[in-house]
PDB file of N, CA, C and O in Angstrom:
ATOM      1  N   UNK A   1       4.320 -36.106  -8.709  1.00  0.00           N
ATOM      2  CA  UNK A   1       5.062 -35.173  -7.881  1.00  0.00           C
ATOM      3  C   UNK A   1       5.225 -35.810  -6.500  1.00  0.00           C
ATOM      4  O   UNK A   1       4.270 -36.113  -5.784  1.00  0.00           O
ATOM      5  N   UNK A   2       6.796 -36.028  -6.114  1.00  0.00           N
ATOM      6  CA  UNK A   2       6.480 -36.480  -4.776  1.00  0.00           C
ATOM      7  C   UNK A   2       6.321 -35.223  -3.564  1.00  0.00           C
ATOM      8  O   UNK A   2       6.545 -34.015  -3.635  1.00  0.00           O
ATOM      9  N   UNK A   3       5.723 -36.286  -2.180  1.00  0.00           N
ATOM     10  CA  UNK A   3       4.826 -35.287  -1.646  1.00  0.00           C
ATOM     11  C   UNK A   3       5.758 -34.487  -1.122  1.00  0.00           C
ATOM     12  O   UNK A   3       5.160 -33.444  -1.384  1.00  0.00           O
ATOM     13  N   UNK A   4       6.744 -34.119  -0.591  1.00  0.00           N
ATOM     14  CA  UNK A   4       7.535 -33.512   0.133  1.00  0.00           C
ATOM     15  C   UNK A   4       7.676 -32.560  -0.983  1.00  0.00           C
ATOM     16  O   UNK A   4       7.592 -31.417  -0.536  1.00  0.00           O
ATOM     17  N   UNK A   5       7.795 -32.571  -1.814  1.00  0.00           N
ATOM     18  CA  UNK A   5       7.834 -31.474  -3.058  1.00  0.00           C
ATOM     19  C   UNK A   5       6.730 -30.564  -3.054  1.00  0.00           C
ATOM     20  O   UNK A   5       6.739 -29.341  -2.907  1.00  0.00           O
ATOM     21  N   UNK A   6       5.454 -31.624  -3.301  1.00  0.00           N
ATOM     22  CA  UNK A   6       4.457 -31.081  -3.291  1.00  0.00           C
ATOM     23  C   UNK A   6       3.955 -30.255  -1.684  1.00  0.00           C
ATOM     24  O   UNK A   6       2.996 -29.502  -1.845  1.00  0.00           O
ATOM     25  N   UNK A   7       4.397 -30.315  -0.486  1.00  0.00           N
ATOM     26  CA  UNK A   7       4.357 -30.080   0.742  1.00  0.00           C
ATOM     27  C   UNK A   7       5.209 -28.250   0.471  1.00  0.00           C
ATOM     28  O   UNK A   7       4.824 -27.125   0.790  1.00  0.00           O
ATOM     29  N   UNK A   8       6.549 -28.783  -0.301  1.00  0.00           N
ATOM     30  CA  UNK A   8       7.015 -27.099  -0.138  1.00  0.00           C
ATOM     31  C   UNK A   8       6.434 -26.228  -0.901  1.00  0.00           C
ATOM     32  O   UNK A   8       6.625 -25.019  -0.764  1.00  0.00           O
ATOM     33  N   UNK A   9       5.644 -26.743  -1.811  1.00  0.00           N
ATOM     34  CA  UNK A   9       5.420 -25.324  -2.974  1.00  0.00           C
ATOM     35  C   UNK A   9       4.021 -25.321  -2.248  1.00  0.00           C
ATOM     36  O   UNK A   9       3.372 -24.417  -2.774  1.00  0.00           O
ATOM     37  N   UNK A  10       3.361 -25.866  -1.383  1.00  0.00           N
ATOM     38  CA  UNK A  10       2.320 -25.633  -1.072  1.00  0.00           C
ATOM     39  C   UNK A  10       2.407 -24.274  -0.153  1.00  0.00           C
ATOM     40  O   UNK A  10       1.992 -23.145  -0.415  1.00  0.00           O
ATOM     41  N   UNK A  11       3.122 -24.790   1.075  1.00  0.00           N
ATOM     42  CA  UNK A  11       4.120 -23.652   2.380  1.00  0.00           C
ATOM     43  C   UNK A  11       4.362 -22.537   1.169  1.00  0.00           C
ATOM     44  O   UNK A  11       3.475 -21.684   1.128  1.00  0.00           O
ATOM     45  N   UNK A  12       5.130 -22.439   0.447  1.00  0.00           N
ATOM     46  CA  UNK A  12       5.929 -21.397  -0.565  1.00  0.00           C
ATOM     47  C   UNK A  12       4.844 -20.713  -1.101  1.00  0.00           C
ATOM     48  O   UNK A  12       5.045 -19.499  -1.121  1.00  0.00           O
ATOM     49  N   UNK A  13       3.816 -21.042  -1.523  1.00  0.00           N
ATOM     50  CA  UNK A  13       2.122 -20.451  -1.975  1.00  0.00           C
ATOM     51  C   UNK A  13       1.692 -20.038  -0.982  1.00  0.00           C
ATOM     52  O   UNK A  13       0.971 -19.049  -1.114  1.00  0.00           O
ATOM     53  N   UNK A  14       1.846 -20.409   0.021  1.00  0.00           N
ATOM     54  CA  UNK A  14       0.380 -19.595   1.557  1.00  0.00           C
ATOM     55  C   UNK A  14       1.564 -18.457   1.731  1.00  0.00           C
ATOM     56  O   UNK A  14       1.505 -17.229   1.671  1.00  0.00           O
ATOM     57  N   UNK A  15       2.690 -19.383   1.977  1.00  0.00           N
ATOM     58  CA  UNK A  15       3.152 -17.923   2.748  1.00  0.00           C
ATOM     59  C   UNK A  15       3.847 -16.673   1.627  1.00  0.00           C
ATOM     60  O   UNK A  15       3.892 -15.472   1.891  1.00  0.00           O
ATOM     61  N   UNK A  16       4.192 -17.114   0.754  1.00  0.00           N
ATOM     62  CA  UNK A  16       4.483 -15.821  -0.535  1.00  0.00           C
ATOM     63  C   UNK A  16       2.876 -15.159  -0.546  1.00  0.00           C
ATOM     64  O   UNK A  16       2.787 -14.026  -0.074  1.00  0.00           O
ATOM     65  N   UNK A  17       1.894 -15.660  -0.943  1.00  0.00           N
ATOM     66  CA  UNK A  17       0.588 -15.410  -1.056  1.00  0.00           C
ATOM     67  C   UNK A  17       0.386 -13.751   0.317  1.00  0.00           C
ATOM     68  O   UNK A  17       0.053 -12.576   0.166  1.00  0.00           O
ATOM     69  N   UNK A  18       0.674 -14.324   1.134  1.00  0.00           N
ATOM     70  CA  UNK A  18       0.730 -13.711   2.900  1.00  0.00           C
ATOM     71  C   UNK A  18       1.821 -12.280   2.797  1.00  0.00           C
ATOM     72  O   UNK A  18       1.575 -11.137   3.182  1.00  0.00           O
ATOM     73  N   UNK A  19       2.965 -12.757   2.199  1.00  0.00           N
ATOM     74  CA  UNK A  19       3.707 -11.821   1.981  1.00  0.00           C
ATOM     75  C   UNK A  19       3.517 -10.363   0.774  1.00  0.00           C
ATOM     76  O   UNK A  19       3.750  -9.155   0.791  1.00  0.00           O
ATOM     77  N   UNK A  20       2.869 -11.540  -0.344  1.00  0.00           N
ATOM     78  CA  UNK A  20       2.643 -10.409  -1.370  1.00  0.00           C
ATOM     79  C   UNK A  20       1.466  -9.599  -0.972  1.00  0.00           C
ATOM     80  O   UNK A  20       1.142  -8.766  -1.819  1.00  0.00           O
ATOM     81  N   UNK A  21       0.701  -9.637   0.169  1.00  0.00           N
ATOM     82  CA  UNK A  21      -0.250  -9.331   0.876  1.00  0.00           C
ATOM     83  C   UNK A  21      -0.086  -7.860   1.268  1.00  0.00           C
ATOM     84  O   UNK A  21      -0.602  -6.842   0.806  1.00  0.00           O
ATOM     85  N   UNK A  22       0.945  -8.094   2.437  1.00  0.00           N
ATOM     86  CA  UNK A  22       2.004  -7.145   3.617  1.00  0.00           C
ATOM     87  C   UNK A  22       2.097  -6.244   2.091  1.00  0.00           C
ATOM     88  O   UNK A  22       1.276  -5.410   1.709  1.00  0.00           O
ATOM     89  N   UNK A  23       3.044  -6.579   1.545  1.00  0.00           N
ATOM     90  CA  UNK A  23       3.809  -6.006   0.140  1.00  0.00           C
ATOM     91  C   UNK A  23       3.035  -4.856  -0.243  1.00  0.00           C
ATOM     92  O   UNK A  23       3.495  -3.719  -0.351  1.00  0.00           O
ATOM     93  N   UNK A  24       1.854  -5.194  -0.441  1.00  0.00           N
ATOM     94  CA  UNK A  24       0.590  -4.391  -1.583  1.00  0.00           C
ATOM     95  C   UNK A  24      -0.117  -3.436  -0.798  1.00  0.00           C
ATOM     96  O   UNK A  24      -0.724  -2.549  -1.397  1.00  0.00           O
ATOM     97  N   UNK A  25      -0.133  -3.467   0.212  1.00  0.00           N
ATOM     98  CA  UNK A  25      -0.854  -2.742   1.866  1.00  0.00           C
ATOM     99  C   UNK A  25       0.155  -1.858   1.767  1.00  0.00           C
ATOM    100  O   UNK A  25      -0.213  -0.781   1.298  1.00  0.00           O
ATOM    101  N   UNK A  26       1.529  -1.940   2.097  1.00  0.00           N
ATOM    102  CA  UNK A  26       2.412  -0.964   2.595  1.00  0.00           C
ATOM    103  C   UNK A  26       2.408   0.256   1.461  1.00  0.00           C
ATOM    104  O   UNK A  26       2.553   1.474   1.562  1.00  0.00           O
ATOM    105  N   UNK A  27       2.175  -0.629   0.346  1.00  0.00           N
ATOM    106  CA  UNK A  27       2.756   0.430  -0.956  1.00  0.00           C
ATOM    107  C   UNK A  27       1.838   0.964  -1.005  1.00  0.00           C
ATOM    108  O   UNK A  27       2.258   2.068  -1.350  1.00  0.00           O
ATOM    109  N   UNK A  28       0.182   1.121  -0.874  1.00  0.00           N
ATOM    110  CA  UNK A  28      -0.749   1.343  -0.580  1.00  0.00           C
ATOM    111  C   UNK A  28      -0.724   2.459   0.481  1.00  0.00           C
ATOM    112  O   UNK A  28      -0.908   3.611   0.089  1.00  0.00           O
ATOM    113  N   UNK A  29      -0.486   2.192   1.957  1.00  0.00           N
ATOM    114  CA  UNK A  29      -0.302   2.971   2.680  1.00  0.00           C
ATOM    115  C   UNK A  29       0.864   4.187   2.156  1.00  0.00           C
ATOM    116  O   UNK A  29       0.769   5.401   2.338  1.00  0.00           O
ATOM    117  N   UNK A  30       1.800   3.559   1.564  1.00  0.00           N
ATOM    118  CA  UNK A  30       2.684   4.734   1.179  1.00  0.00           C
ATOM    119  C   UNK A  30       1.932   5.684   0.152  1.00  0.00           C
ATOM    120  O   UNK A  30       1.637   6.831   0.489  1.00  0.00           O
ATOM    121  N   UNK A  31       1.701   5.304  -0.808  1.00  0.00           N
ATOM    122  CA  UNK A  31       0.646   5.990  -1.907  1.00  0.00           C
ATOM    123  C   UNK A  31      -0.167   7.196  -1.181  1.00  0.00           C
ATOM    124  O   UNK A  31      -0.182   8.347  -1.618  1.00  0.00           O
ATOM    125  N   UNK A  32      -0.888   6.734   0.073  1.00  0.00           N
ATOM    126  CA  UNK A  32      -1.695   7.569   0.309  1.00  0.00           C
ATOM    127  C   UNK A  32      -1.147   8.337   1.427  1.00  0.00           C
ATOM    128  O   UNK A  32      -1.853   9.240   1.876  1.00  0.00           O
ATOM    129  N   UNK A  33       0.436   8.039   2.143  1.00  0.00           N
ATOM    130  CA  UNK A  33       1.031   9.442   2.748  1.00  0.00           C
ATOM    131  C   UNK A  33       1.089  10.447   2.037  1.00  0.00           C
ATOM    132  O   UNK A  33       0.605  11.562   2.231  1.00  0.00           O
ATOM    133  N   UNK A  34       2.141   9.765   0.562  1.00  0.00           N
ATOM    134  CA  UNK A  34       2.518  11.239   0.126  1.00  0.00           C
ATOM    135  C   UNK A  34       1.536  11.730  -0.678  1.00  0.00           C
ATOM    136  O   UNK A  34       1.869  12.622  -1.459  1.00  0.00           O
ATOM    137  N   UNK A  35       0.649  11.440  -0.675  1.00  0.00           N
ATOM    138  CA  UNK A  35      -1.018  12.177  -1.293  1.00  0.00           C
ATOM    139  C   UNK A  35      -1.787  13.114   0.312  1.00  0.00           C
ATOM    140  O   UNK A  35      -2.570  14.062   0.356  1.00  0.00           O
ATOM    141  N   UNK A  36      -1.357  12.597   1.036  1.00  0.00           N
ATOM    142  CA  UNK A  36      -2.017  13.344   1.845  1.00  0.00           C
ATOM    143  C   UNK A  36      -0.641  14.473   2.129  1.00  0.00           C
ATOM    144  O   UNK A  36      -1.037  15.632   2.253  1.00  0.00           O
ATOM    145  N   UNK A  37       0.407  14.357   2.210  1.00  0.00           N
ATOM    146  CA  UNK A  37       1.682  15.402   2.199  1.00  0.00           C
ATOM    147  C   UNK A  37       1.160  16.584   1.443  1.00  0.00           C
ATOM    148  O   UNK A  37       0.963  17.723   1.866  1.00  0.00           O
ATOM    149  N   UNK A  38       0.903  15.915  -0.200  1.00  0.00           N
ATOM    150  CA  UNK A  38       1.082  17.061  -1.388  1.00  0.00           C
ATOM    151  C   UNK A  38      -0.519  18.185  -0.724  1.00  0.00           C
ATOM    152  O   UNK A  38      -0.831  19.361  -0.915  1.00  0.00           O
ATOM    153  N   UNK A  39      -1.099  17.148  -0.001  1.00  0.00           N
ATOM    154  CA  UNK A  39      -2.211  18.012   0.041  1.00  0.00           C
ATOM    155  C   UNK A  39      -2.224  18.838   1.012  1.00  0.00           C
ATOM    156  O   UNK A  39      -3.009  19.786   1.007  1.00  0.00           O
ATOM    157  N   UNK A  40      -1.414  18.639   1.950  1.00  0.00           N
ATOM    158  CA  UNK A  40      -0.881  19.527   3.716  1.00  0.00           C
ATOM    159  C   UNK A  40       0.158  20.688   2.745  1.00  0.00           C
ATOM    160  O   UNK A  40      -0.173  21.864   2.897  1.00  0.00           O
ATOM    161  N   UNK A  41       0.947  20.524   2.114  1.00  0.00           N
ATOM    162  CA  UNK A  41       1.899  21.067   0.975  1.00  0.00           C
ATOM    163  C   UNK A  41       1.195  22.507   0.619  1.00  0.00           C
ATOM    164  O   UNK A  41       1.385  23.681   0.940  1.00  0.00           O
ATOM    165  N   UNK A  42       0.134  21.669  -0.352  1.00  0.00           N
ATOM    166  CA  UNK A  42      -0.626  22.889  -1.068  1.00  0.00           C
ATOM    167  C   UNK A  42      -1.249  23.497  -0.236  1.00  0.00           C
ATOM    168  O   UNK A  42      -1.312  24.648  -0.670  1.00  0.00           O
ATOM    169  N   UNK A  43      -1.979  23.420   1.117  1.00  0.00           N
ATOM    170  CA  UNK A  43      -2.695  24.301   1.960  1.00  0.00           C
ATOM    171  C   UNK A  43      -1.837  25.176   2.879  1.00  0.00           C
ATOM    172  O   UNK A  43      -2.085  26.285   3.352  1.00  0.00           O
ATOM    173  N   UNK A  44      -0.725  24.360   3.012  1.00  0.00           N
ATOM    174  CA  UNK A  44       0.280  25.663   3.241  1.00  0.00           C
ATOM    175  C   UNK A  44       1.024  26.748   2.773  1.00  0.00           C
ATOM    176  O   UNK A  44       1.793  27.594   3.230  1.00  0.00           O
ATOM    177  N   UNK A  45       0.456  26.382   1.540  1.00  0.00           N
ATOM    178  CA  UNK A  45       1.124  27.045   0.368  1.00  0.00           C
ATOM    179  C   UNK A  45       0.104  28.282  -0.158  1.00  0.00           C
ATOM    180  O   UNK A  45       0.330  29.228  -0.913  1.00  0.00           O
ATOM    181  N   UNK A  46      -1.165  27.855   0.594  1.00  0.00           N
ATOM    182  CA  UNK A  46      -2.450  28.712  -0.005  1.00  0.00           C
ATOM    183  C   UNK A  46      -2.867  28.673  -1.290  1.00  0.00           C
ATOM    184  O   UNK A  46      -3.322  29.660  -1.867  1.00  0.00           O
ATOM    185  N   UNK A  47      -2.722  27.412  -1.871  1.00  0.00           N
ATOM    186  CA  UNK A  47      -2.976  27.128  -3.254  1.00  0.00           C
ATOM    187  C   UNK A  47      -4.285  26.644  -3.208  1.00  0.00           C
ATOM    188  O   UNK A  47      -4.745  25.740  -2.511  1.00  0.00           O
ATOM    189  N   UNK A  48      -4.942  27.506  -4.213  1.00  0.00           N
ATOM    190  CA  UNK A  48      -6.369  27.661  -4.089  1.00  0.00           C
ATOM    191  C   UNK A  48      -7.322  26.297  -4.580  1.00  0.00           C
ATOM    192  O   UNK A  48      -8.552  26.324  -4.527  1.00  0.00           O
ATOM    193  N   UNK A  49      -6.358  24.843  -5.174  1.00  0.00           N
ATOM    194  CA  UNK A  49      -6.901  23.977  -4.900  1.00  0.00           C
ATOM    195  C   UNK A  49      -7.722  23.023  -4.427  1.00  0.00           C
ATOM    196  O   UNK A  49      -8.377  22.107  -4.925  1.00  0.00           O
ATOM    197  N   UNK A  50      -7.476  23.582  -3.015  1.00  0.00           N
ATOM    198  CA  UNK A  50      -7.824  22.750  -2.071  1.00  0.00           C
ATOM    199  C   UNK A  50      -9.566  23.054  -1.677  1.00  0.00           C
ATOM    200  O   UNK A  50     -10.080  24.167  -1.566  1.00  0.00           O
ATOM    201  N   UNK A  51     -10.163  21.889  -1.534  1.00  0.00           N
ATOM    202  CA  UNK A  51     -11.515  21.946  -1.830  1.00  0.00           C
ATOM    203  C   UNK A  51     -12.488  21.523  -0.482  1.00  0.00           C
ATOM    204  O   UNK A  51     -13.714  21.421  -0.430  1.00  0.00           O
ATOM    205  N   UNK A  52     -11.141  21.253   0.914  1.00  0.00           N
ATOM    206  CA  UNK A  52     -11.984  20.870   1.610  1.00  0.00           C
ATOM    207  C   UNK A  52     -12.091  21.993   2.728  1.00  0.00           C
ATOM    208  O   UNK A  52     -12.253  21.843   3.939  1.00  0.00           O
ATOM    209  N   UNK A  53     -11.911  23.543   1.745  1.00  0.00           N
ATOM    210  CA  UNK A  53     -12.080  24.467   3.280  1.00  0.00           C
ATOM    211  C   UNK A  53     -13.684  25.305   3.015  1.00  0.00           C
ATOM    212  O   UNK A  53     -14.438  25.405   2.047  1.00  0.00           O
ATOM    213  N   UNK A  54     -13.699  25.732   4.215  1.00  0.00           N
ATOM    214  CA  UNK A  54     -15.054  25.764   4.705  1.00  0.00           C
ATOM    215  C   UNK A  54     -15.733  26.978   3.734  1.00  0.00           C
ATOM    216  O   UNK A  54     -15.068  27.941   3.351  1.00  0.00           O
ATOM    217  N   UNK A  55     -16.729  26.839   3.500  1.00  0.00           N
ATOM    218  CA  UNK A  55     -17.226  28.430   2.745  1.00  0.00           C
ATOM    219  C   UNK A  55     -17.085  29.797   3.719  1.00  0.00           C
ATOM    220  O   UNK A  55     -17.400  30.903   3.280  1.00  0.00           O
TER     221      UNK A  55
END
């Protein structure tokens, strides 16, 4: 493999690597808005679900 070849797929690995990173976090963070939504949702809703109110 010559090196200049071998030089881009190296760059193309750290930084895809870096990116699929960002990628997996956000979708992550998104996951757990609209989980925390459905759960603001149902307590406004008075749906007796909800498990974190006080005795």
């Amino acid at each position: 493999m010559a090196y200049a070849a071998f030089k881009a797929l190296q760059a193309l690995l750290f930084f895809g690597s870096a990116m699929a990173f960002c990628l997996w976090q956000l979708a992550v963070i998104r996951r757990m808005r609209r989980e925390d939504e459905a759960k603001r949702q149902q307590a406004a809703n008075g749906s007796p679900e909800t498990s974190n109110a006080a005795p």
